[in-house]
N, C-alpha and C positions, 0 to 999 in steps of 0.2 A: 504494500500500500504506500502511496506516494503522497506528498500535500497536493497534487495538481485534481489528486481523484477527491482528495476531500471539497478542493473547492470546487470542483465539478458537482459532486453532489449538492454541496449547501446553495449553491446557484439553483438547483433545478427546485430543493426545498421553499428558495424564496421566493420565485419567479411562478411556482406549482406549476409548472411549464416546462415542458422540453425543448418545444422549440423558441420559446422566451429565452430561454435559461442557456442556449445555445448561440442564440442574438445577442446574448449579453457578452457572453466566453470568445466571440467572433470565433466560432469553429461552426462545422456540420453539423445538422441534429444525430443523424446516424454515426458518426463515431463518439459523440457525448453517450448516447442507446449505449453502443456496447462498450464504454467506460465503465457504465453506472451499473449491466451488466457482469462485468466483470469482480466488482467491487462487492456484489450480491453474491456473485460465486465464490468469491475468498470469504466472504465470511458468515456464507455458510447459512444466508438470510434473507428475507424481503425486506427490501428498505420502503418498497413504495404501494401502497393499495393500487392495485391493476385494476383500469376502470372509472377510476373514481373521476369527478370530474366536478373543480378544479381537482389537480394532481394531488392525492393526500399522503402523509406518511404512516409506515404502520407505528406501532408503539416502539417497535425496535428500531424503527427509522428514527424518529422522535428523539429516541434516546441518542441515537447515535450523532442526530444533527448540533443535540448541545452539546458534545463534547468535541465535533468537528470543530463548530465555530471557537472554541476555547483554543484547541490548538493553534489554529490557523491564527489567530489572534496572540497565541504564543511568538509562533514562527515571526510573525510582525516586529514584535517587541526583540527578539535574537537581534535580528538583521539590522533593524536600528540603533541598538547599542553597539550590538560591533562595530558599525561604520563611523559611529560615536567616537569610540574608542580607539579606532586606527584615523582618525584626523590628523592629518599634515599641522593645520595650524591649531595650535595649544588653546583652548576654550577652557573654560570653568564657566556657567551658566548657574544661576543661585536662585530659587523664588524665594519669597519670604511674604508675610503677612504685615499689611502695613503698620501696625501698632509697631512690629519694632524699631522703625524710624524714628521713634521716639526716643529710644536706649541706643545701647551700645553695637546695634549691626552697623552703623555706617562708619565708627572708629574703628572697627574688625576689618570691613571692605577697604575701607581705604588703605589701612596697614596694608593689607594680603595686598591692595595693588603695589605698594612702595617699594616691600620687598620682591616682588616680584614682574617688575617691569615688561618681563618679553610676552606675560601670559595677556590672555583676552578674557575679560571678566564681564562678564553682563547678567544685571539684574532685572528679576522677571518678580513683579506683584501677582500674587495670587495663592488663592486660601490653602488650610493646610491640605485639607481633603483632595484638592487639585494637583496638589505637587505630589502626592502621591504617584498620581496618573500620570506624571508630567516625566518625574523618575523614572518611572517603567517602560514608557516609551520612548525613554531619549533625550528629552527637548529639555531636561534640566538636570544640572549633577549633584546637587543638595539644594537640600528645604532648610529653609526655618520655620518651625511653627511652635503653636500651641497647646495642638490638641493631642492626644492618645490616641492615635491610629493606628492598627497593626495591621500589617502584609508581610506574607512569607519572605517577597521578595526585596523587601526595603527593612533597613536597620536603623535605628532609632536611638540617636544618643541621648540624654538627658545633661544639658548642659549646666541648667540650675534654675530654681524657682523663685519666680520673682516677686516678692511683695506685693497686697492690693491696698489700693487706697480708696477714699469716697471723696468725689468733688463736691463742693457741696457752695452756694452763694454766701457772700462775707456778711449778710445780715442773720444768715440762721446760726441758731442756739451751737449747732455741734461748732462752727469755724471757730468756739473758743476751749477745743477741747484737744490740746495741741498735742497731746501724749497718745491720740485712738481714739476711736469706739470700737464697736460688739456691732457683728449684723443683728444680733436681736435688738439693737439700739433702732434702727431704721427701715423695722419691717411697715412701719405705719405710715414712710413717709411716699411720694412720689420716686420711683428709680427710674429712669433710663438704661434701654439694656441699647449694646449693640453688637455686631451687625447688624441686618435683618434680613441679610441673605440667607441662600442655601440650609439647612444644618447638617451635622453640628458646628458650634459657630463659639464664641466667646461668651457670647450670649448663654450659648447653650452651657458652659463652664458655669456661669455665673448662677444659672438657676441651680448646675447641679451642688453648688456652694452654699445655699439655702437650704436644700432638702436635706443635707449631709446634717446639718442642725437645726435637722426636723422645725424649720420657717417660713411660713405661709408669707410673704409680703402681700400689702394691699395692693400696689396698683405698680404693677408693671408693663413699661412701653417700650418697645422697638423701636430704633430710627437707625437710619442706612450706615450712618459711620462717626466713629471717635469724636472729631471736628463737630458736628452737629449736635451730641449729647453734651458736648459738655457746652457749645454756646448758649442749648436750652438753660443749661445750670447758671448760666452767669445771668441769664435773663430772670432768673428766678423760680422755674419753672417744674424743679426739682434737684433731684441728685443723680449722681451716677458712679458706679463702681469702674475703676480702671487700675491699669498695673501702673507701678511705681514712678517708671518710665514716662510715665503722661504730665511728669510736673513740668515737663520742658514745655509744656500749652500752655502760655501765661495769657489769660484774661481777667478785661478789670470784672474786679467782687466776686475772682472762682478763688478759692482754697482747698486744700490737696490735705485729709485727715487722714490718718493710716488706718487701719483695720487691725486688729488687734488679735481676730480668731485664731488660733493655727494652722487654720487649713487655709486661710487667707490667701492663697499663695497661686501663682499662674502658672506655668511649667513652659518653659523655654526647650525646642527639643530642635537639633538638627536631624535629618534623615539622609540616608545615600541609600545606594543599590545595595544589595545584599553581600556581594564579592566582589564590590569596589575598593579596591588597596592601594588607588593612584598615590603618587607621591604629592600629587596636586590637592587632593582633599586631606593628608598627612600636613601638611602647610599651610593650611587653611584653620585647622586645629589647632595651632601652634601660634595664628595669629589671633585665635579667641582666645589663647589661655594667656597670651601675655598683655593683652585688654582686661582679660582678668585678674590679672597679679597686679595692674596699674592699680585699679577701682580694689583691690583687696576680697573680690570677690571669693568664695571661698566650689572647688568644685573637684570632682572625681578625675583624674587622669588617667586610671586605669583602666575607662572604660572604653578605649580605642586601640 
């Protein structure tokens, strides 16, 4: 069995057409017949209900078409990292999630260019959930993100966790409360959550930071992004929980209270490919941990 028969098949399964599915393939319908033929004879099965019309699969066809397309969608993913990886000109491609614009990625980025002059470094916005997909097909060679996402195929460092704070207007009660509060302090008040894209999102952390201490809040709101919840905050409008990193958003009448919980905390996470051992993402490493030995940061080295 070859990939050419699986996508012959999965063509005829989409198209429920032979001769569709042969228009598509630009080949004869009569040698697609005795591909799919053939495919049926090695393994020993009907793939297609004779008859049926449109063209249907049996169950075992069924079954066999999901596991084609996974392949076939494997094979995808090979070919474009290889090609990745045997690149003439030296790339590092990074996504990350815009919150950490705020922190310490772009002291990281800029090191990693300094010491490394001849490499091509370019940054791509986009959520953690997406650089997942982005890693696996190529188009990017580490994430930064947020959130806990597991695939077999990608690895997932834990760089460190970063403090949460509450923004909150300089005429409310908490902006004189310079030492914290308690999310049970603020389940009564107005929050802004964000993103209010896709999930799971930051948003989606922040609710699961409530539940963890079993906390209903009264009145929670989504809006599209960081910039906009907390201008709501300075408008007066309520509060908002963000990571530590957001104090570099100065607007007038916002204040930045820490959160006091223990679990208070956002989790900073690089990802690469599974059996990526470049010496490029090695150096990449090396320039977040001496970002973090500036800042006093405290974090695991043994985990690379």
């Amino acid at each position: 069995m070859e990939l050419r028969h699986l996508r012959y098949f999965v063509a005829v399964v989409e198209e429920q057409s032979f001769t569709k599915a042969a228009e598509k393939l630009f080949i004869a319908q009569p040698p697609l017949s005795r591909q799919i033929q053939n495919l049926e004879s090695e393994l020993g099965i009907q793939l297609f209900e004779r008859g049926s019309r449109p063209l249907q699969t049996t169950p075992a066809g069924q079954f066999f078409y999901q596991h084609a397309v996974k392949l076939l969608s494997n094979a995808e993913e090979i070919k474009t990292m290889t090609k990745r990886v045997g690149m003439v000109e030296k790339t590092v491609t990074i996504g990350f999630v815009g919150s950490l614009l705020y922190g310490l990625l772009p002291r990281i980025v800029y090191l990693f260019r300094q010491q490394h002059p001849n490499l091509k470094i370019e940054l791509v916005e986009m959520t953690t959930t997406n650089q997942i997909q982005a890693l696996k097909e190529g188009r990017i060679d580490v994430g930064f993100g947020r959130l806990r996402i597991s695939d077999p195929a990608i690895r997932r460092i834990l760089l460190r966790e970063e403090p949460l704070m509450v923004a909150v207007h300089d005429s409310h009660l908490f902006a004189t409360k310079r030492q914290g509060i308690y999310l049970s302090d603020i389940v009564e008040e107005n929050i802004f959550l964000y993103p209010n894209h896709p999930k799971p999102n930051f948003s989606t952390q922040v609710r699961g930071l409530f539940s963890e201490y079993s906390l209903e809040p009264r009145s929670l709101k989504e809006v599209r992004e960081i910039q906009l919840a907390l201008g709501l905050v300075a408008a007066g409008e309520g509060m908002c929980i963000v990571p530590e990193s957001a104090r570099t958003i100065q607007l007038p009448h916002l204040n930045y209270i820490p959160l006091l919980d223990d679990a208070a905390k956002s989790p900073i996470f690089l990802a690469i490919r599974s059996m990526d051992e470049s010496e490029d993402i090695r150096s990449l490493f090396d320039s977040i941990y001496q970002v973090y030995d500036l800042e006093a940061i405290k974090y695991d080295r043994t985990v690379i």
